[in-house]
N, CA and C atoms as an extended XYZ file, in Angstrom:
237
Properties=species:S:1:pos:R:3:atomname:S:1:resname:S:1:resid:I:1 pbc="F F F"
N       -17.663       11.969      -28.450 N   UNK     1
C       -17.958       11.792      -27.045 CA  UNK     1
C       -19.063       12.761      -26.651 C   UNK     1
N       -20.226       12.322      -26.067 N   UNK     2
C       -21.324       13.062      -25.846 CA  UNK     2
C       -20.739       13.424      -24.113 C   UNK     2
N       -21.426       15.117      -23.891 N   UNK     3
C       -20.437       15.475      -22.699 CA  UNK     3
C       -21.851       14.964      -21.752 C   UNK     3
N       -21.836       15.629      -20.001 N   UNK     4
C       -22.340       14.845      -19.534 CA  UNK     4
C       -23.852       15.750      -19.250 C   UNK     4
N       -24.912       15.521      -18.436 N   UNK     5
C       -25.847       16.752      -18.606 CA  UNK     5
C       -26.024       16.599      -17.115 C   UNK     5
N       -26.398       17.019      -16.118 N   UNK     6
C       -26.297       18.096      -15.056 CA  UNK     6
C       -27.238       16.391      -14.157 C   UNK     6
N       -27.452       15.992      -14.581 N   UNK     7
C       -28.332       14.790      -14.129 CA  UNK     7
C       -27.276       13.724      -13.909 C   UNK     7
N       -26.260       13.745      -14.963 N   UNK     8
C       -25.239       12.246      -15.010 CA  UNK     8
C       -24.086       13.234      -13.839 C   UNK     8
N       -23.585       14.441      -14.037 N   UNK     9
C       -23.070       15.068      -13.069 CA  UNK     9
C       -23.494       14.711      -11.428 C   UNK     9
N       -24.345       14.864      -11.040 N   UNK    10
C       -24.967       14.493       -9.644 CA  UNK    10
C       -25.081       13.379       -9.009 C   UNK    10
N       -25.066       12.278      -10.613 N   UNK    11
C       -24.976       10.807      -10.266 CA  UNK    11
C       -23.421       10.527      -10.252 C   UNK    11
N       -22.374       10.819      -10.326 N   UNK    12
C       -21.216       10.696       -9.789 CA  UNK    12
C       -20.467       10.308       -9.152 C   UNK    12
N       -19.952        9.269       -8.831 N   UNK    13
C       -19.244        9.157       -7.217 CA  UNK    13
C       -18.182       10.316       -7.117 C   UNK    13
N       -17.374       10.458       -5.860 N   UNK    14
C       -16.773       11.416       -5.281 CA  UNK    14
C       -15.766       11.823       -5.910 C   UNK    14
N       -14.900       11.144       -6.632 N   UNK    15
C       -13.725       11.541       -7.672 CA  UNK    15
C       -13.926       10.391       -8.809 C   UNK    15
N       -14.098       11.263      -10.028 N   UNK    16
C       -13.721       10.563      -10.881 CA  UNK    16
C       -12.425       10.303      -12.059 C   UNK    16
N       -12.273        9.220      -12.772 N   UNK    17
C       -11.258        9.196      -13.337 CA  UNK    17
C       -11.174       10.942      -14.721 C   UNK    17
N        -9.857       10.703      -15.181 N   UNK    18
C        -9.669       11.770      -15.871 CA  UNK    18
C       -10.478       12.007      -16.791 C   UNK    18
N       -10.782       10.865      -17.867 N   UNK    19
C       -11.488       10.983      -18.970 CA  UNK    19
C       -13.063       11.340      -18.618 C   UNK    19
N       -13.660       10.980      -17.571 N   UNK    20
C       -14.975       11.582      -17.472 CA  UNK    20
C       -15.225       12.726      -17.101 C   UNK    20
N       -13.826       12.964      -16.118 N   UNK    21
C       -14.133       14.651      -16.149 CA  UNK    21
C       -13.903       15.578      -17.196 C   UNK    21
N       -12.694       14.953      -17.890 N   UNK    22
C       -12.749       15.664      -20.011 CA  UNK    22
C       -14.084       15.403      -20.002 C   UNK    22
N       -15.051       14.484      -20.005 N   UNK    23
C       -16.007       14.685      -20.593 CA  UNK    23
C       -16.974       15.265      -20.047 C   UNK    23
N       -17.104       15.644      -18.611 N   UNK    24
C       -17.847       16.943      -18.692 CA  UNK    24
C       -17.737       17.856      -18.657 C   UNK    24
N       -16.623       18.020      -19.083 N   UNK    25
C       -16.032       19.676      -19.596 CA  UNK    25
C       -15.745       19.758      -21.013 C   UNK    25
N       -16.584       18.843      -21.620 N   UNK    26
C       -16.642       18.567      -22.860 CA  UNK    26
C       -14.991       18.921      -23.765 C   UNK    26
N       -14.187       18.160      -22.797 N   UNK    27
C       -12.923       18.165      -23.679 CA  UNK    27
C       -12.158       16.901      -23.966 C   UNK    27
N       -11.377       16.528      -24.428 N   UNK    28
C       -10.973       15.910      -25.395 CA  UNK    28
C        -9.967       15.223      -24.867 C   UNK    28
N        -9.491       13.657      -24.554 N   UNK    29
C        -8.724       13.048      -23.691 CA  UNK    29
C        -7.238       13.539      -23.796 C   UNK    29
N        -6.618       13.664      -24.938 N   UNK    30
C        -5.336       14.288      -25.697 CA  UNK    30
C        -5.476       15.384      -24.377 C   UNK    30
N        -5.533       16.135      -24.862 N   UNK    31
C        -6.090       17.589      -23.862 CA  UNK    31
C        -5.340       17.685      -22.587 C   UNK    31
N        -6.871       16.700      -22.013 N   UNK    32
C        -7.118       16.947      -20.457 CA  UNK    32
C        -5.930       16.013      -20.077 C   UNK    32
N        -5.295       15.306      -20.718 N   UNK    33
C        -3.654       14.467      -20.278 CA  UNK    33
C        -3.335       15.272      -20.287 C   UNK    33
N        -2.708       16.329      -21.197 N   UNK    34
C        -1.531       17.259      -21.627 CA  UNK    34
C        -1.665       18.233      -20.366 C   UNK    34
N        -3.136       18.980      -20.100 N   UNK    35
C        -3.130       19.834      -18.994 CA  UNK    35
C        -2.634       19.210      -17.740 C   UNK    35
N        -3.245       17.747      -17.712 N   UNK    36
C        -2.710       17.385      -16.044 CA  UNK    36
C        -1.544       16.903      -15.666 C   UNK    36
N        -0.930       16.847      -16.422 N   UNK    37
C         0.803       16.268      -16.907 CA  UNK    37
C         1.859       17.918      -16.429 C   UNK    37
N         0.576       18.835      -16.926 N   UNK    38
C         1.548       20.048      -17.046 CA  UNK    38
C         0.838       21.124      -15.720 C   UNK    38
N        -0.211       20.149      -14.635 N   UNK    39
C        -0.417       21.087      -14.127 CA  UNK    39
C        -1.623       22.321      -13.954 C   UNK    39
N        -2.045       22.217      -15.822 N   UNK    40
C        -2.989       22.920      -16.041 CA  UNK    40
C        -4.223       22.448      -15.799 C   UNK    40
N        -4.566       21.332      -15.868 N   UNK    41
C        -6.123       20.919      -15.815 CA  UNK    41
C        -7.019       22.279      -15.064 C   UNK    41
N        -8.401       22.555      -15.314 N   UNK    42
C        -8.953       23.867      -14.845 CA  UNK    42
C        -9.551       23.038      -13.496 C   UNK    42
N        -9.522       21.907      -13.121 N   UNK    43
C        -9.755       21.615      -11.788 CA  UNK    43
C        -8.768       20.866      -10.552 C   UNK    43
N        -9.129       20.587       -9.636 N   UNK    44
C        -7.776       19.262       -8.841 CA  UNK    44
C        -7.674       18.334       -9.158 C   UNK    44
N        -6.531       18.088       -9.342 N   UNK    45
C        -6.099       16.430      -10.048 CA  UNK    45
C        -5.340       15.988       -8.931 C   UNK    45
N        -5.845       14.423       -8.551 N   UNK    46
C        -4.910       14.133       -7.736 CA  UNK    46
C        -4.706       12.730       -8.282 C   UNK    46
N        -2.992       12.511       -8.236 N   UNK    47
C        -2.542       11.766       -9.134 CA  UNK    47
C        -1.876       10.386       -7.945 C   UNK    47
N        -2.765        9.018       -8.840 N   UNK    48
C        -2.901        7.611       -7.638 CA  UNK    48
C        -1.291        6.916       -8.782 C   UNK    48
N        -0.141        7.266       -8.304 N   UNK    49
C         0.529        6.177       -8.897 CA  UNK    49
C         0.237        6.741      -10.948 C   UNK    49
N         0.274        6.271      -11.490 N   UNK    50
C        -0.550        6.652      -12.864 CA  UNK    50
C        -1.426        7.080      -13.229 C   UNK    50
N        -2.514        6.952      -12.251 N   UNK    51
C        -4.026        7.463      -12.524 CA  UNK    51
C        -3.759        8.428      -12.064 C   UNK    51
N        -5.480        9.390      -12.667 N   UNK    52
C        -5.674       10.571      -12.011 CA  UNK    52
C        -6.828       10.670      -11.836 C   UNK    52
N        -7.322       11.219      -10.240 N   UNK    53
C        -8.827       11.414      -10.561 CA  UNK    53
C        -8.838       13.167      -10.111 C   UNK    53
N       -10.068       13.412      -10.605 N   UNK    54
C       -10.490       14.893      -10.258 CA  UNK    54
C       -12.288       14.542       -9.525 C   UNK    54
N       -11.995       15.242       -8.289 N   UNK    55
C       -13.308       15.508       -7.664 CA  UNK    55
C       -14.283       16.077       -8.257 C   UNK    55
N       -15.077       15.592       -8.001 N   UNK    56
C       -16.178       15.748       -8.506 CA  UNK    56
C       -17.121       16.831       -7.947 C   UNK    56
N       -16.786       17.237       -7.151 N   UNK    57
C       -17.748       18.755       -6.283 CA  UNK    57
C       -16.508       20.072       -7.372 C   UNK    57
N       -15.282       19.426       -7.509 N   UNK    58
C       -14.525       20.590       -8.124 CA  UNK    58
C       -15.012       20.667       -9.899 C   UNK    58
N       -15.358       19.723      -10.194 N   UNK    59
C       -15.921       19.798      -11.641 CA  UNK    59
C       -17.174       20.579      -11.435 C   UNK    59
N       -17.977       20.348      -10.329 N   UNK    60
C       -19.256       20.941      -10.799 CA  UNK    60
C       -19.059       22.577      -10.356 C   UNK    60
N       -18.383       22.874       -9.244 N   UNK    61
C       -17.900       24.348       -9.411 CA  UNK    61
C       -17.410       25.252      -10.467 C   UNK    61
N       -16.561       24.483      -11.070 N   UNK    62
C       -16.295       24.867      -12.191 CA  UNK    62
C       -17.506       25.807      -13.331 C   UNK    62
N       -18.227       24.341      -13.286 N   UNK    63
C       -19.223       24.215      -14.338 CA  UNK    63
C       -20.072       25.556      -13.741 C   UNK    63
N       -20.472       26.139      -12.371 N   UNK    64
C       -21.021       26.284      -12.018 CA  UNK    64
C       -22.482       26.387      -11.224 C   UNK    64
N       -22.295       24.871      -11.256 N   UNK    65
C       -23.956       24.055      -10.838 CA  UNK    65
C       -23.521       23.900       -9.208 C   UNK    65
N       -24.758       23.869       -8.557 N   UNK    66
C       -25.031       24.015       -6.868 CA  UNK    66
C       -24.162       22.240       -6.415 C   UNK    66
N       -23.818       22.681       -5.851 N   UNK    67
C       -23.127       21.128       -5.126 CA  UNK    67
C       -24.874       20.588       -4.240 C   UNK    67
N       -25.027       19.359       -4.350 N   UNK    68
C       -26.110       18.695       -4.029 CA  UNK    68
C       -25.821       19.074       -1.792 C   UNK    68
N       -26.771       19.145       -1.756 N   UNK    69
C       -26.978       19.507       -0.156 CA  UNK    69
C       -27.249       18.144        0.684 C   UNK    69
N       -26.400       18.308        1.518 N   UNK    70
C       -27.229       17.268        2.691 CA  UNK    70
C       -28.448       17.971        3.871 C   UNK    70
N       -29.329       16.960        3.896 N   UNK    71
C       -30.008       17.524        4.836 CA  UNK    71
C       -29.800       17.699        6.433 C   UNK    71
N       -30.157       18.427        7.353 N   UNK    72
C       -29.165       18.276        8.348 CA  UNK    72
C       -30.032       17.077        9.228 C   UNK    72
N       -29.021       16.551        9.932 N   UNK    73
C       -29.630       15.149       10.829 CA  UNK    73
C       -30.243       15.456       11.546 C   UNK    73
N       -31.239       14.978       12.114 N   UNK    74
C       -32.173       15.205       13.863 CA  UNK    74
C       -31.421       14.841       14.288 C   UNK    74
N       -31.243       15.654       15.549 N   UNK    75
C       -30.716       15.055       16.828 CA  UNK    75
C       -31.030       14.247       17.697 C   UNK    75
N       -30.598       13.092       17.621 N   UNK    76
C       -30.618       11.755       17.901 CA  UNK    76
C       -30.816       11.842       19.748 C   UNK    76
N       -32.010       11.048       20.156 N   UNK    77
C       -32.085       11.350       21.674 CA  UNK    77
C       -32.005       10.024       22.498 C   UNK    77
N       -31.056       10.481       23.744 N   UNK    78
C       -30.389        9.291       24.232 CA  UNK    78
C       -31.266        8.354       24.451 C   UNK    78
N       -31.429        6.938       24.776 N   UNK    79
C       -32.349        6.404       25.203 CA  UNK    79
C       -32.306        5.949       26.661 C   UNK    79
């Protein structure tokens, strides 16, 4: 499993399933079950029924890469 590079990270939607976040923490599906079963996973798991996803702003903290910025809006003037 090739892990992910800082480019496929950003392209992301907002939570992803378990196995892609093993894979950008370049770990190993066995694993990242066993940790989130037990609690340990090194990020938030939030568990849908069977699934699990982990956010994706919490993976990249981890990792330590800048969470992508929004720009702030103009203020919109009445008409």
């Amino acid at each position: 499993m090739t892990p992910l590079s800082i480019p496929d990270l950003y392209a992301l939607p907002a939570a992803v399933d378990l196995q892609t976040a093993a894979r950008a923490l370049n770990m190993g599906r066995t694993l990242a079950y066993e940790l989130a079963k037990s609690g340990d996973f090194p990020c938030t798991v939030i568990r849908y029924g069977d699934a699990y996803r982990v956010p994706t702003a919490d993976i990249l903290r981890l990792l330590n890469i800048p969470l992508p910025t929004e720009k702030p809006s103009e203020p919109v003037e009445p008409p």
